[in-house]
MDTraj code that builds the backbone (N, CA, C; nanometers):
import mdtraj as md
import numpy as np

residues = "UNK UNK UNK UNK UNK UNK UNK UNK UNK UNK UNK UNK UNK UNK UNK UNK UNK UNK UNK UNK UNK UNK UNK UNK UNK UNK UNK UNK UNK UNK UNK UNK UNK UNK UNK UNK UNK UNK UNK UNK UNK UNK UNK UNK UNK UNK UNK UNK UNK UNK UNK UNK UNK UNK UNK UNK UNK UNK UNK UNK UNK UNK UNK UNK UNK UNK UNK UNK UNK UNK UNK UNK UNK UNK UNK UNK UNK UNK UNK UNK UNK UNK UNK UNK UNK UNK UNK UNK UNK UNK UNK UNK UNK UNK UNK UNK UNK UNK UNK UNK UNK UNK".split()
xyz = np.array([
    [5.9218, 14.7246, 14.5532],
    [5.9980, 14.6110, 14.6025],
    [5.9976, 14.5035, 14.4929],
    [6.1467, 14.4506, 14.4132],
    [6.1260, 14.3306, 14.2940],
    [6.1285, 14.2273, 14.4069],
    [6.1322, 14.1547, 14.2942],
    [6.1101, 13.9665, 14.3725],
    [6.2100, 13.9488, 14.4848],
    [6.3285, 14.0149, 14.4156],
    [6.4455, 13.9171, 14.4936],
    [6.4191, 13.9805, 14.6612],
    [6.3551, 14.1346, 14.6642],
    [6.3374, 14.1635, 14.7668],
    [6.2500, 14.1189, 14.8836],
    [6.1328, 14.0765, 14.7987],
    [6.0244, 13.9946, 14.8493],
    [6.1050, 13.8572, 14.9035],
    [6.1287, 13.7982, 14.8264],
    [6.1521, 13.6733, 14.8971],
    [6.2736, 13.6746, 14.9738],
    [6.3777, 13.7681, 15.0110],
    [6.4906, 13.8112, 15.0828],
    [6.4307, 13.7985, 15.2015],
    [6.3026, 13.8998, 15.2172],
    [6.2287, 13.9399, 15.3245],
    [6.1659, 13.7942, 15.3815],
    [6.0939, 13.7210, 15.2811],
    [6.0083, 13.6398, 15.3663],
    [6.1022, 13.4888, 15.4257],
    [6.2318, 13.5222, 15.3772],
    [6.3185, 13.3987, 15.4036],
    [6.3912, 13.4496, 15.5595],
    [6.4145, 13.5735, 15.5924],
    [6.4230, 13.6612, 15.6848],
    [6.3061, 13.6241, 15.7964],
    [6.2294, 13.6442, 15.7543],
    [6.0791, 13.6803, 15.8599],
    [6.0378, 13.4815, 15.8854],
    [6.0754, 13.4288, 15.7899],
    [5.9637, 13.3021, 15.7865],
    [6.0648, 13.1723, 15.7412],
    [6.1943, 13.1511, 15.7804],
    [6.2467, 13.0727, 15.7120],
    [6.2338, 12.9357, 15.6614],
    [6.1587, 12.8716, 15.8066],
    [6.0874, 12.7497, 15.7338],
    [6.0037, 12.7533, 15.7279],
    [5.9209, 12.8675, 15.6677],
    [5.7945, 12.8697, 15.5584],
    [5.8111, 12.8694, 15.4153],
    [5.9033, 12.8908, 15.3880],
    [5.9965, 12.9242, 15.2215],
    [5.9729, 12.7989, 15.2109],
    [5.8937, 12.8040, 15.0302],
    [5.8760, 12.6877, 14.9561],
    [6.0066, 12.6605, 14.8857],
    [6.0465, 12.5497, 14.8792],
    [6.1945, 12.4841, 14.8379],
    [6.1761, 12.5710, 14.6878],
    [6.0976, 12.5810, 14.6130],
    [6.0942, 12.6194, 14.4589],
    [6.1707, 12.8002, 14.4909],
    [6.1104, 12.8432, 14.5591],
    [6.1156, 12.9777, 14.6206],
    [6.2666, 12.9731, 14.6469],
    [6.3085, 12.9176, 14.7176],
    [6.4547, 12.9235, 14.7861],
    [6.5134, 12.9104, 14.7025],
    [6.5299, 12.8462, 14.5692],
    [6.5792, 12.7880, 14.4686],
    [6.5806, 12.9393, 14.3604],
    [6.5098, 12.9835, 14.3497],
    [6.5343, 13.0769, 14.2808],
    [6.5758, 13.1956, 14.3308],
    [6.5359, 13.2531, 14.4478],
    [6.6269, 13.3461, 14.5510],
    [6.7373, 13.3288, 14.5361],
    [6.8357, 13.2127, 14.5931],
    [6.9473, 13.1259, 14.5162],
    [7.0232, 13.1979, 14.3813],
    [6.8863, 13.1504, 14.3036],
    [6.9326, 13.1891, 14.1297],
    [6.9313, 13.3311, 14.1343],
    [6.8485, 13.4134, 14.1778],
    [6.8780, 13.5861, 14.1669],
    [6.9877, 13.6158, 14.2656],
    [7.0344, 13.5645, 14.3149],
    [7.1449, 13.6648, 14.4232],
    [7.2992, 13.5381, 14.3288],
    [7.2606, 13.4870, 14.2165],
    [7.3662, 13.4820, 14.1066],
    [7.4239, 13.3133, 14.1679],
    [7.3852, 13.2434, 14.2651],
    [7.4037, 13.1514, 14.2635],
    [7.3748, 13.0291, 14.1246],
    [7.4424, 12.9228, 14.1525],
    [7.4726, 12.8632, 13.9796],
    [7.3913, 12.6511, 14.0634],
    [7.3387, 12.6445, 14.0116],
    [7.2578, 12.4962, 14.0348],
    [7.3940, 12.4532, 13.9366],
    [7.4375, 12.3586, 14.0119],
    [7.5611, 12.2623, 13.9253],
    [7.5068, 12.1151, 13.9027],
    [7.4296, 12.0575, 13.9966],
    [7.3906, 11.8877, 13.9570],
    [7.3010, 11.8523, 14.0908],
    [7.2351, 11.7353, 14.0413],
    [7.1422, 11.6606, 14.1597],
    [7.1976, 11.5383, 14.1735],
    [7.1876, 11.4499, 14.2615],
    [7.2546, 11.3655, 14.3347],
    [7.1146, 11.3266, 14.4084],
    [7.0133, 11.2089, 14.3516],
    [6.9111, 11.1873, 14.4652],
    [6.8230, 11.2715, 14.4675],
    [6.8239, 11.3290, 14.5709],
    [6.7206, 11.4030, 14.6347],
    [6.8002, 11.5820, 14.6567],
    [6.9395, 11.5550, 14.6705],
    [7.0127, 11.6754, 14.7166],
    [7.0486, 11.7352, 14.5554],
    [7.0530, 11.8882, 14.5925],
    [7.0850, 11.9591, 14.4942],
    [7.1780, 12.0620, 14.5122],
    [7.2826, 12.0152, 14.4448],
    [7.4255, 12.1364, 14.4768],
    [7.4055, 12.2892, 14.4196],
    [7.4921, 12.3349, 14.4799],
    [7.4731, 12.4873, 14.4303],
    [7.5434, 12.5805, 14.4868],
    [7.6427, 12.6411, 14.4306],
    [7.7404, 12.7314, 14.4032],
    [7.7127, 12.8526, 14.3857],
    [7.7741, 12.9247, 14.5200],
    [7.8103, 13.0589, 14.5454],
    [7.9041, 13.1319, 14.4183],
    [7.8517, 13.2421, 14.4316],
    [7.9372, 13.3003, 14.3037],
    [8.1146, 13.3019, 14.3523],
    [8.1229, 13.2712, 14.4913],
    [8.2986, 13.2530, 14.5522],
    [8.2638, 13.1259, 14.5342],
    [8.1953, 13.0281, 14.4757],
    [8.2255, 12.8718, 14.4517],
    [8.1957, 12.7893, 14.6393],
    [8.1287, 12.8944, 14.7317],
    [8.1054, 12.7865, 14.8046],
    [7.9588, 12.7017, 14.7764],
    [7.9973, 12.5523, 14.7974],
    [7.8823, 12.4386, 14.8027],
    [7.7889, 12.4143, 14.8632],
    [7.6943, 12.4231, 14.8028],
    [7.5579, 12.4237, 14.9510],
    [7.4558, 12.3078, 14.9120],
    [7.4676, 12.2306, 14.9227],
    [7.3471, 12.1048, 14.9000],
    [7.2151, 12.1124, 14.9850],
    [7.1054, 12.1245, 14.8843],
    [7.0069, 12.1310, 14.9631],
    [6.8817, 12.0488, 14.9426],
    [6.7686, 12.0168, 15.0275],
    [6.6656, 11.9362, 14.9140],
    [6.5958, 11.9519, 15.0168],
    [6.4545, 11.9267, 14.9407],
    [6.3178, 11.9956, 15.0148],
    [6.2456, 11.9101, 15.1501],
    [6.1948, 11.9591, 15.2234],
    [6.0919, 11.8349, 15.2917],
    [6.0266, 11.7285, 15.2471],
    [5.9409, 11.6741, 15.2908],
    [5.8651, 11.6307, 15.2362],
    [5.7071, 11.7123, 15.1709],
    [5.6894, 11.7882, 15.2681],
    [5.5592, 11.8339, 15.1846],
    [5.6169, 11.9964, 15.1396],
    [5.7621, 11.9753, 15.0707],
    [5.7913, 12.0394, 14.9496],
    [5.8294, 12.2261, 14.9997],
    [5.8397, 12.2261, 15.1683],
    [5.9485, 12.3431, 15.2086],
    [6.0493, 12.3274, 15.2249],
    [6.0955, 12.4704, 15.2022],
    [6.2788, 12.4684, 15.2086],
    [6.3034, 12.4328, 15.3661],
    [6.4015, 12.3559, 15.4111],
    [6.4409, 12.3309, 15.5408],
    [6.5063, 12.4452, 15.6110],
    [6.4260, 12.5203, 15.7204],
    [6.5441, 12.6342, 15.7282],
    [6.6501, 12.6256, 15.8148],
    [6.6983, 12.4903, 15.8144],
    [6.8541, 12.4915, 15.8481],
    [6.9301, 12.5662, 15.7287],
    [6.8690, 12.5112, 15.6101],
    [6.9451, 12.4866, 15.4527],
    [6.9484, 12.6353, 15.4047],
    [6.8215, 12.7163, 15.4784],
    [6.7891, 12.8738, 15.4565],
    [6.8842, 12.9128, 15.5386],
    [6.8715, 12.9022, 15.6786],
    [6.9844, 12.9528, 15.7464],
    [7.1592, 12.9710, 15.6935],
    [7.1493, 12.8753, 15.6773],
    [7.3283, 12.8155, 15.6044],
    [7.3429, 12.8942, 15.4542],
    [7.2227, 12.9010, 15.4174],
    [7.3263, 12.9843, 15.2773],
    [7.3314, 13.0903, 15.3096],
    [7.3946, 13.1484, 15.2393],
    [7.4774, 13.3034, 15.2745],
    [7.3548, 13.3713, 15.2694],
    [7.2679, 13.4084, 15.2022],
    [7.1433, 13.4757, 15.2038],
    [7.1115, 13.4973, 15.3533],
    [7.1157, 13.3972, 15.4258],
    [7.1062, 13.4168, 15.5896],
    [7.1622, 13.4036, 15.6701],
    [7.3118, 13.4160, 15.5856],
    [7.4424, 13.3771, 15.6822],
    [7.4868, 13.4667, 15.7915],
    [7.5171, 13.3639, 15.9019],
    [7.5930, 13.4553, 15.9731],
    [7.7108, 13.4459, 16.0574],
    [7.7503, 13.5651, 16.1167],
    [7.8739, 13.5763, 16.1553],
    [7.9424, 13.4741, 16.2268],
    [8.0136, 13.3898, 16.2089],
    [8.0140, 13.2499, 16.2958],
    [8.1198, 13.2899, 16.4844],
    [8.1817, 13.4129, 16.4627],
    [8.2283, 13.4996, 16.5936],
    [8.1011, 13.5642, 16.6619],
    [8.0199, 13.6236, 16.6504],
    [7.9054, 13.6527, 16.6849],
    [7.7649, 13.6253, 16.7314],
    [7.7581, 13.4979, 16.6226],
    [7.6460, 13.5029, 16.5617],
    [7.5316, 13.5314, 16.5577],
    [7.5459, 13.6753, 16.5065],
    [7.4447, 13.7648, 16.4531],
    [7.3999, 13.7351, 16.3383],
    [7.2368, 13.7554, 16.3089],
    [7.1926, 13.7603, 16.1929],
    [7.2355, 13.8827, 16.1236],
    [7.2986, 13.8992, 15.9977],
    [7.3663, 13.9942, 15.9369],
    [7.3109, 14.0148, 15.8068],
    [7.1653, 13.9650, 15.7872],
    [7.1064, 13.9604, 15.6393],
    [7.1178, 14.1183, 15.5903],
    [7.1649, 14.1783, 15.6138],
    [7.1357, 14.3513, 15.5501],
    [7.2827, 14.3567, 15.4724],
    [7.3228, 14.2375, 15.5090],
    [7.5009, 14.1965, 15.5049],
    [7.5434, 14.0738, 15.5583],
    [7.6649, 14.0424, 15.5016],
    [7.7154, 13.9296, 15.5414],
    [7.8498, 13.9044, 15.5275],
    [7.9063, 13.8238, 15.6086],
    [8.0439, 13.8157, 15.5931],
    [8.0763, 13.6222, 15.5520],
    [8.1476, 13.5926, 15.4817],
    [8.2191, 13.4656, 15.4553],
    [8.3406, 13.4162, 15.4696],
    [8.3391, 13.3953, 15.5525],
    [8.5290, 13.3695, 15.5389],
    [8.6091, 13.5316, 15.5369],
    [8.6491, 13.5669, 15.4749],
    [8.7130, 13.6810, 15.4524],
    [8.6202, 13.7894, 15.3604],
    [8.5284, 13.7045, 15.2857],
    [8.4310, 13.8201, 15.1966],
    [8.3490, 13.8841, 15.2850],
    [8.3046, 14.0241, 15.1927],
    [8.1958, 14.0470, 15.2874],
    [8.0961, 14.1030, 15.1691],
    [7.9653, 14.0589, 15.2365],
    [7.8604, 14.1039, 15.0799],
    [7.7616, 14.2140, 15.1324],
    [7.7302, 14.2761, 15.0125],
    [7.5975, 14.3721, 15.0616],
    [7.4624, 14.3032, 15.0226],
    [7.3300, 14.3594, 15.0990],
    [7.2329, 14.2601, 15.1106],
    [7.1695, 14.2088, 14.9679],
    [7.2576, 14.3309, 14.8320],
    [7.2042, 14.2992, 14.6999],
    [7.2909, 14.1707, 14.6381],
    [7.3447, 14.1280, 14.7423],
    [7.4584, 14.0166, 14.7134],
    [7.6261, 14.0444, 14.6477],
    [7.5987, 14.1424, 14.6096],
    [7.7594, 14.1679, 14.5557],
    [7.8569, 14.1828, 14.6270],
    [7.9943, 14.1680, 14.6015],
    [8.0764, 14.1853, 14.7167],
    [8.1127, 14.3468, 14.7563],
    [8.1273, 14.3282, 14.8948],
    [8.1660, 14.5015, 14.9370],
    [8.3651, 14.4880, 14.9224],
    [8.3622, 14.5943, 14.9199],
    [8.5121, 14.6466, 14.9276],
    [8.5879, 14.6864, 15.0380],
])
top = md.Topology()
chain = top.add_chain()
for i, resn in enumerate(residues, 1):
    res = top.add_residue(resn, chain, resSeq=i)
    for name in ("N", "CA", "C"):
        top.add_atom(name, md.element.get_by_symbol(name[0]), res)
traj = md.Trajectory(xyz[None], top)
């Protein structure tokens, strides 16, 4: 199991246990792009360019609304099913290694 799998899993199992640093790079391996900080919030771009601003607690976990909402734990907004093995966006649909399916 590499990293990205590990922390796929524990953002899955534990979402607001994920340390903001953690989420941030999960983020960066499934090819998301950190564009700028603003404050406290930190933007960040889906490889389809959607925007996700996020910023940590205070004692420095990821919020798992902010886990929930990115595509990593997105889900079906007709359903809503957790679909982490997969996911759908708008019209995309991804496999759980993040790339788009066909």
């Amino acid at each position: 199991m590499d990293k990205k799998d590990k922390l796929l899993k524990k953002a899955r199992n534990n979402p607001q246990g994920l340390r903001f640093s953690k989420f941030e790079t999960l983020l960066s391996l499934c090819d998301w792009v950190f564009d700028h900080q603003t404050g406290s919030h930190r933007i960040w771009y889906s490889p389809t360019k959607v925007r996700l601003s996020i910023q940590p607690n205070k004692d420095g976990e990821a919020k798992a609304y902010q886990v929930k909402n990115s595509y990593l734990y997105r889900t079906n907004p007709m359903t809503q099913n957790n679909i982490f093995g997969g996911f759908t966006m708008g019209k995309v649909s991804f496999n759980r290694d993040c790339s788009k399916r066909d």
